[in-house]
C-alpha positions as CSV (number, residue, x, y, z in Angstrom):
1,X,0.0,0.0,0.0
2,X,1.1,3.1,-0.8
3,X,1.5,6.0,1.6
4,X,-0.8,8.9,1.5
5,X,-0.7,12.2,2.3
6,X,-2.5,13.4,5.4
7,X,-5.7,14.9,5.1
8,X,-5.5,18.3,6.8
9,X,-9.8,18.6,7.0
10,X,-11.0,16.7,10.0
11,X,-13.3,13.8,8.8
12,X,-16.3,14.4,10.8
13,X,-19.5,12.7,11.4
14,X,-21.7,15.7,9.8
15,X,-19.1,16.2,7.3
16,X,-15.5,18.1,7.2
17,X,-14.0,20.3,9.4
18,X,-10.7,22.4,9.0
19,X,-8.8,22.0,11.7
20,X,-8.4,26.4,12.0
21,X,-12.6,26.0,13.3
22,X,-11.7,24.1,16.2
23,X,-11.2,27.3,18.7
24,X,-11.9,25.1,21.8
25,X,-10.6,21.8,23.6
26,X,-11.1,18.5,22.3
27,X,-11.7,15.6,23.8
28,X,-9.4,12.9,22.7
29,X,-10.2,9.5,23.4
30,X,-14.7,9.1,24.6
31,X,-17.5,6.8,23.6
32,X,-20.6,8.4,23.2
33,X,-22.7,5.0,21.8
34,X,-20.9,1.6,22.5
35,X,-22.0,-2.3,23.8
36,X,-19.4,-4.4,25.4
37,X,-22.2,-6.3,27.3
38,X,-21.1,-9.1,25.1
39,X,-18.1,-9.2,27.5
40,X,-19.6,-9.9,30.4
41,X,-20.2,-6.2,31.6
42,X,-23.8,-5.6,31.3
43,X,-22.9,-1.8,32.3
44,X,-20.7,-1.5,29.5
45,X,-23.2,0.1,27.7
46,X,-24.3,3.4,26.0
47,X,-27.4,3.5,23.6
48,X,-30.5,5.1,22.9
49,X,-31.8,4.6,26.5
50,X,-28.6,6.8,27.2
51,X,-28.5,9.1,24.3
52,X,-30.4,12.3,25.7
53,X,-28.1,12.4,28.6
54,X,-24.9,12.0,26.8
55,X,-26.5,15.1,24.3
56,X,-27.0,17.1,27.2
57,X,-23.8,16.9,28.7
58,X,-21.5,17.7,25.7
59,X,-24.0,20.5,24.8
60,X,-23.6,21.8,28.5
61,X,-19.6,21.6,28.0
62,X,-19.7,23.2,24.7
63,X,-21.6,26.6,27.0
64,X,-19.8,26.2,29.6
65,X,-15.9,25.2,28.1
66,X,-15.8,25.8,24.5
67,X,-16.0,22.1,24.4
68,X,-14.9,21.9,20.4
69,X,-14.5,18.2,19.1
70,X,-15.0,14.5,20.8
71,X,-12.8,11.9,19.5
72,X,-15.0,8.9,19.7
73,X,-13.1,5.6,19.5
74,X,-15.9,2.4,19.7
75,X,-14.7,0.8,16.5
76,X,-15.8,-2.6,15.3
77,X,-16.9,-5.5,17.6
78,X,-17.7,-2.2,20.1
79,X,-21.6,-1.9,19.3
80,X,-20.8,1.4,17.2
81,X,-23.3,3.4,15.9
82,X,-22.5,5.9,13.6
83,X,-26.4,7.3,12.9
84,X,-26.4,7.7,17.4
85,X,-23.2,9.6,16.6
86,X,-24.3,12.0,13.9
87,X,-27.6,12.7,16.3
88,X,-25.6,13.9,18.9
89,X,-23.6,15.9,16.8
90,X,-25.8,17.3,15.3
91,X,-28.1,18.1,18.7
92,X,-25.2,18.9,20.9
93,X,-23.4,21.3,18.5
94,X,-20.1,19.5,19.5
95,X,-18.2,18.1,16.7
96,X,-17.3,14.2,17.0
97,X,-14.8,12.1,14.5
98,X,-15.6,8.3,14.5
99,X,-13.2,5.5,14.5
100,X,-12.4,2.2,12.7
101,X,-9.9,-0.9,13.1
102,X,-10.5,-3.6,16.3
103,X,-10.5,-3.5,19.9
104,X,-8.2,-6.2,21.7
105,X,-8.8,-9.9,20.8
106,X,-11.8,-10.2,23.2
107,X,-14.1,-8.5,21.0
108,X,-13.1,-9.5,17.9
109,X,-15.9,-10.5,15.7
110,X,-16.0,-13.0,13.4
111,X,-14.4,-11.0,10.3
112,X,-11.3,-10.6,12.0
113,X,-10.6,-14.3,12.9
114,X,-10.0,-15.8,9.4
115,X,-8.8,-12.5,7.2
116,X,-4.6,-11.7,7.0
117,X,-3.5,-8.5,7.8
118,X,-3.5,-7.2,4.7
119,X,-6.9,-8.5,4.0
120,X,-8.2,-6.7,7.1
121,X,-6.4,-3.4,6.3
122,X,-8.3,-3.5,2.5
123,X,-11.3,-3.6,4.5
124,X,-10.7,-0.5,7.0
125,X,-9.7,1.1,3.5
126,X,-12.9,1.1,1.5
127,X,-14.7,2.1,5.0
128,X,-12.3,4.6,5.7
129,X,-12.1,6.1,1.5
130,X,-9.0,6.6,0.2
131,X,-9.8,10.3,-1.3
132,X,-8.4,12.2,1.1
133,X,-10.9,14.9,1.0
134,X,-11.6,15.2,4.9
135,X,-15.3,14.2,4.2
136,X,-17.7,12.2,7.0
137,X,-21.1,13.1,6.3
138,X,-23.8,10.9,6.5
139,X,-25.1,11.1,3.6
140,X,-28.3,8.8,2.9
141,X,-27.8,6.4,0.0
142,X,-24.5,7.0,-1.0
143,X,-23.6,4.0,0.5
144,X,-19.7,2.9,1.9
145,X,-18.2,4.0,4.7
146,X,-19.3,2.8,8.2
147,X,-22.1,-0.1,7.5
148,X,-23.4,1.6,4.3
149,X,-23.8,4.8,6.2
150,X,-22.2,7.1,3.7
151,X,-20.1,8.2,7.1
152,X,-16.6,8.2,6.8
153,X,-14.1,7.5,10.2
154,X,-11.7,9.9,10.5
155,X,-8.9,7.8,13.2
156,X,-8.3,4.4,13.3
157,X,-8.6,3.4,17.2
158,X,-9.0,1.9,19.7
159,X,-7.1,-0.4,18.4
160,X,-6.3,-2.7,20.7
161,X,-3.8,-5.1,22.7
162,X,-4.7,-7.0,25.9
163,X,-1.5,-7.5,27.8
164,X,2.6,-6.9,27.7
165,X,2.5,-8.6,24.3
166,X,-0.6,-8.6,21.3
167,X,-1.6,-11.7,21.1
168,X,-1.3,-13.3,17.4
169,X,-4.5,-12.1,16.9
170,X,-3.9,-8.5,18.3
171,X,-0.4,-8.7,15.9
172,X,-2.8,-9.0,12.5
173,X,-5.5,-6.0,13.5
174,X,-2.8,-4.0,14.8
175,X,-0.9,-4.7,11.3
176,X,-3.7,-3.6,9.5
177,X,-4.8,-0.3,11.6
178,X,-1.2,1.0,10.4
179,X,-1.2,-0.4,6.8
180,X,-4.4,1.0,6.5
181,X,-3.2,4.6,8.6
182,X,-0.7,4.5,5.9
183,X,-3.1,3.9,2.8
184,X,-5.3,6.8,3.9
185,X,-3.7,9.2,5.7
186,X,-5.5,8.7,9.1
187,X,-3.6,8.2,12.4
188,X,-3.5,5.3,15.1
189,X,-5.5,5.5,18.7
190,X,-4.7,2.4,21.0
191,X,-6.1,0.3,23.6
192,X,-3.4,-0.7,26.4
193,X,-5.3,-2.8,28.5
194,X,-4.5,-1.1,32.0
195,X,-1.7,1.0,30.2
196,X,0.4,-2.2,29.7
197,X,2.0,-3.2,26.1
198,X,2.5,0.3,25.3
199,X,6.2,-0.2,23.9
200,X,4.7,-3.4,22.2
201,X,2.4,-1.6,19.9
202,X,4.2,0.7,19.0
203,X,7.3,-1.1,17.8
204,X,4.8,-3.0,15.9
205,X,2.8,-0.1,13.9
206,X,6.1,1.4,13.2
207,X,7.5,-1.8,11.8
208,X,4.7,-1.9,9.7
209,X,6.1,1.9,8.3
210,X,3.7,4.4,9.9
211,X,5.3,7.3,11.5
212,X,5.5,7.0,15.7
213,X,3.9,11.0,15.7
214,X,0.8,9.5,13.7
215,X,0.3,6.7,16.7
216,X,-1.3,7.8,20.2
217,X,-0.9,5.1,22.9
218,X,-3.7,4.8,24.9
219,X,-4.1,4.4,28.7
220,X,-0.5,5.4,29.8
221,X,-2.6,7.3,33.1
222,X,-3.6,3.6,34.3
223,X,0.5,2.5,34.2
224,X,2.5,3.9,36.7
225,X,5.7,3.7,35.3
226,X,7.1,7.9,34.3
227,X,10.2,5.5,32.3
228,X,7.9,3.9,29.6
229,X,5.7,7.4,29.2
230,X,9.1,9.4,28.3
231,X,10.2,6.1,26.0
232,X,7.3,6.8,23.9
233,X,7.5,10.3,24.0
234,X,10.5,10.1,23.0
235,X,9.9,8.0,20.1
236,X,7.6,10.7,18.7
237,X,4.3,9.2,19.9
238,X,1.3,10.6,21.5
239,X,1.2,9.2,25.2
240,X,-2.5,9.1,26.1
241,X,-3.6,10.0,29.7
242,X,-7.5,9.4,29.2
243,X,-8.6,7.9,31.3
244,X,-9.2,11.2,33.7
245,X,-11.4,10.3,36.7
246,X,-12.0,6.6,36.9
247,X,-10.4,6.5,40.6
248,X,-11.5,2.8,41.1
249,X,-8.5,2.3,38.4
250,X,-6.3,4.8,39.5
251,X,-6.1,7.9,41.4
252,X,-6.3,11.3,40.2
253,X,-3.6,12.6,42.2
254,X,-1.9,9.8,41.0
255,X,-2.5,10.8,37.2
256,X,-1.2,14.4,37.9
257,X,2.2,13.5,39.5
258,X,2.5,11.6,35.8
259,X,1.5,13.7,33.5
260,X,3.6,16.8,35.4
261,X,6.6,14.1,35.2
262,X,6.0,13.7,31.6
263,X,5.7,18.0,31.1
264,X,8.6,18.5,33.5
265,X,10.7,15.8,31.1
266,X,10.1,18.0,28.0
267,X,7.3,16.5,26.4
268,X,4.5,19.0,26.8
269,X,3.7,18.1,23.2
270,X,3.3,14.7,23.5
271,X,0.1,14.3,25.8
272,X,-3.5,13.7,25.6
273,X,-6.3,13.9,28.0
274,X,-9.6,12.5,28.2
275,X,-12.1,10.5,30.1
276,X,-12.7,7.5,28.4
277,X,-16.3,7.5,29.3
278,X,-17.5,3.9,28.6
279,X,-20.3,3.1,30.5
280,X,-24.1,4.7,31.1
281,X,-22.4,4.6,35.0
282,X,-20.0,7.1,34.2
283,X,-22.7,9.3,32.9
284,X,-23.3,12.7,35.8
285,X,-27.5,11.7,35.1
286,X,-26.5,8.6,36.7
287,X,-24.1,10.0,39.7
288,X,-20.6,9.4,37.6
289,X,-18.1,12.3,36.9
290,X,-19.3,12.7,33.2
291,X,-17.0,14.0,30.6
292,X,-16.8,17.2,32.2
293,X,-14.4,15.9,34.8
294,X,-11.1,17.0,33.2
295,X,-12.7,20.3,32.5
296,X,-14.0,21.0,36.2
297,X,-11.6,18.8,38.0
298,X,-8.5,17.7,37.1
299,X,-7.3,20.4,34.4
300,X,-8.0,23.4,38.0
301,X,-5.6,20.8,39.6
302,X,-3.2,20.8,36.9
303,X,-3.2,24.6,36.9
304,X,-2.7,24.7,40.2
305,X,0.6,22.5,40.4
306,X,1.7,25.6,38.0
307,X,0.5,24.7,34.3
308,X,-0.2,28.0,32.1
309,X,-3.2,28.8,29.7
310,X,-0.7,27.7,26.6
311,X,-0.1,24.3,27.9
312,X,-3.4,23.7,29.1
313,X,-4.3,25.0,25.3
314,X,-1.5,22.6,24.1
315,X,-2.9,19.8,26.0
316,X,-6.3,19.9,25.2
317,X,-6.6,20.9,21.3
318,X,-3.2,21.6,19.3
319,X,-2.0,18.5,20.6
320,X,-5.1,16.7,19.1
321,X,-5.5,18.3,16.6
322,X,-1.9,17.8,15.0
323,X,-2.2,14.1,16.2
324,X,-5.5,13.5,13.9
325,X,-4.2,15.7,11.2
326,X,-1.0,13.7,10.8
327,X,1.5,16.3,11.8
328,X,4.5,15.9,11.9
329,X,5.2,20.2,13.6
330,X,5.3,21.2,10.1
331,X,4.0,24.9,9.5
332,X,0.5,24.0,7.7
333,X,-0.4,21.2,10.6
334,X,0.7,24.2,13.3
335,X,-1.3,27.0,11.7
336,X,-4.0,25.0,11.4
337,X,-4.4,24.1,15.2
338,X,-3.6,27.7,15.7
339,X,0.3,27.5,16.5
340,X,3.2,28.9,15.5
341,X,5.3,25.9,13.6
342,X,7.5,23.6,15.6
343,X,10.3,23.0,13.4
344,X,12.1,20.4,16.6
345,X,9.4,18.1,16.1
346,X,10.0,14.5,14.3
């Protein structure tokens, strides 16, 4: 497959967006409609039962924080529902880009047992569109995309690994999400189960030719373990502290000392943040923190231990932004997020 240029419009669910509209933070790793019930987890869930709540409370963040853009990763074998998605949109006034590829081996469905890697990546290609023309939209009859939706994802994630190693399984969807990141244009959002594998993954999407500042890692806040987080840094990937607020995983506190290790180490531009809101629990109409805790919780904290407006800025939508744009610092992937150009970055 050959390599394709980076799309700078956002692929959006209601259609594209150039990067220079996004004015305020993004979320960068959320679920907004999703079923792992088929894992056990009968709470696992968000759907229509769900849907007015999880509309009212990215519509009250958009009033209340500029909230800009969700980055919604349930991607195949994750109950995804791209019609749910372009309803909230559309209702909430908050942008959202959907994803593609496969969660860890777990949820596989059937599709992904039999097919090579190769074979699997030819599939997230004719969902995905190879055009390059940052379009989403739902657009009725047009047919491709997401199950015949006409909708377009615009990442590939969460892709996923379940331990220190992807299993042989995990080793062909992984393959794929970067073959396919590579055919299209689109960059890599990953599943660490409990922040572990991190290294794993990403030795493997780069051996497979995509570029480590195209790759996010996801979960890093759930390992404790500053060494690995500067390692990918380091390597030019994204190191993805998302998982904001889910103490019964991991302090808070505990995600702070991290991420101000990882800032203090120099790599301010290598960090996410989200919530990773993936059950109706979570939800604040059903007594959870919502995905308005890193706005009203844990970015005041990070202010507090001394973090200016820029970083917080940096953190929470140039970051993102150059991360689903495919930047690599250069001066049209800066401007567009609203940044002077990096010219130190990979």
């Amino acid at each position: 497959m050959d390599e394709r240029s980076p799309a700078r419009c956002l692929r959006t669910v209601t259609g594209a967006l150039p990067p220079a509209r996004v004015r305020g933070p993004v979320l960068a790793h959320e679920h907004l409609a999703l079923d792992l019930s088929r894992g056990g987890d009968t709470a696992a869930v968000l759907d229509g039962r769900h849907r007015a709540a999880v509309t009212g409370e990215l519509a009250a963040l958009r009033e209340e924080f500029g909230l800009a853009l969700v980055v919604e990763l349930t991607c195949r074998g994750m109950g995804r529902d791209v019609r749910a998605l372009a309803r909230i949109a559309r209702e909430s006034g908050v942008a959202v880009v959907a994803g593609t590829g496969w969660y860890y081996e777990r949820f596989h469905p059937a599709e992904a047992a039999a097919a090579s890697a190769e074979e699997l990546a030819g599939e997230l290609v004719r969902e995905i569109g190879a055009d390059g023309d940052g379009s989403g939209a739902e657009t009725s009859g047009t047919g491709g995309g997401i199950d015949g939706t006409g909708v377009r994802p615009g990442v590939i994630g969460e892709a996923g690994s379940g331990g220190d190693a992807p299993s042989a399984a995990e080793v062909r969807t992984l393959t794929a999400a970067a073959l396919a990141a590579r055919a299209t244009g689109l960059s890599v959002a990953t599943h660490a189960q409990l922040g572990r594998g991190g290294p794993a993954q990403l030795e493997l999407l780069t051996a497979a030719g995509l570029p480590p500042y195209r790759v996010s890692i996801g979960h890093q806040d759930l390992l404790d373990d500053p060494g690995v987080h500067r390692e990918l840094a380091s390597a030019g990937a994204y190191v993805a502290f998302d998982t904001v607020g889910k103490e019964n995983y991991r302090s808070d506190g505990a995600r702070l000392r991290a991420l101000l290790a990882l800032l203090e180490a120099g790599h301010a531009k290598r960090a996410l943040l989200s919530c990773d809101i993936s059950r109706y629990g979570y939800l604040t109409a059903e007594g959870g923190t919502g995905y308005g805790h890193l706005f009203r919780s844990f970015l005041p904290r990070l202010r507090a231990a001394g973090a200016d407006e820029d970083t917080i800025d940096l953190l929470t939508r140039r970051n993102p932004l150059r991360f689903l744009t495919g930047g690599a610092g250069d001066a049209t992937a800066e401007s567009a997020a609203g940044s002077p150009a990096d010219p130190e970055e990979p």
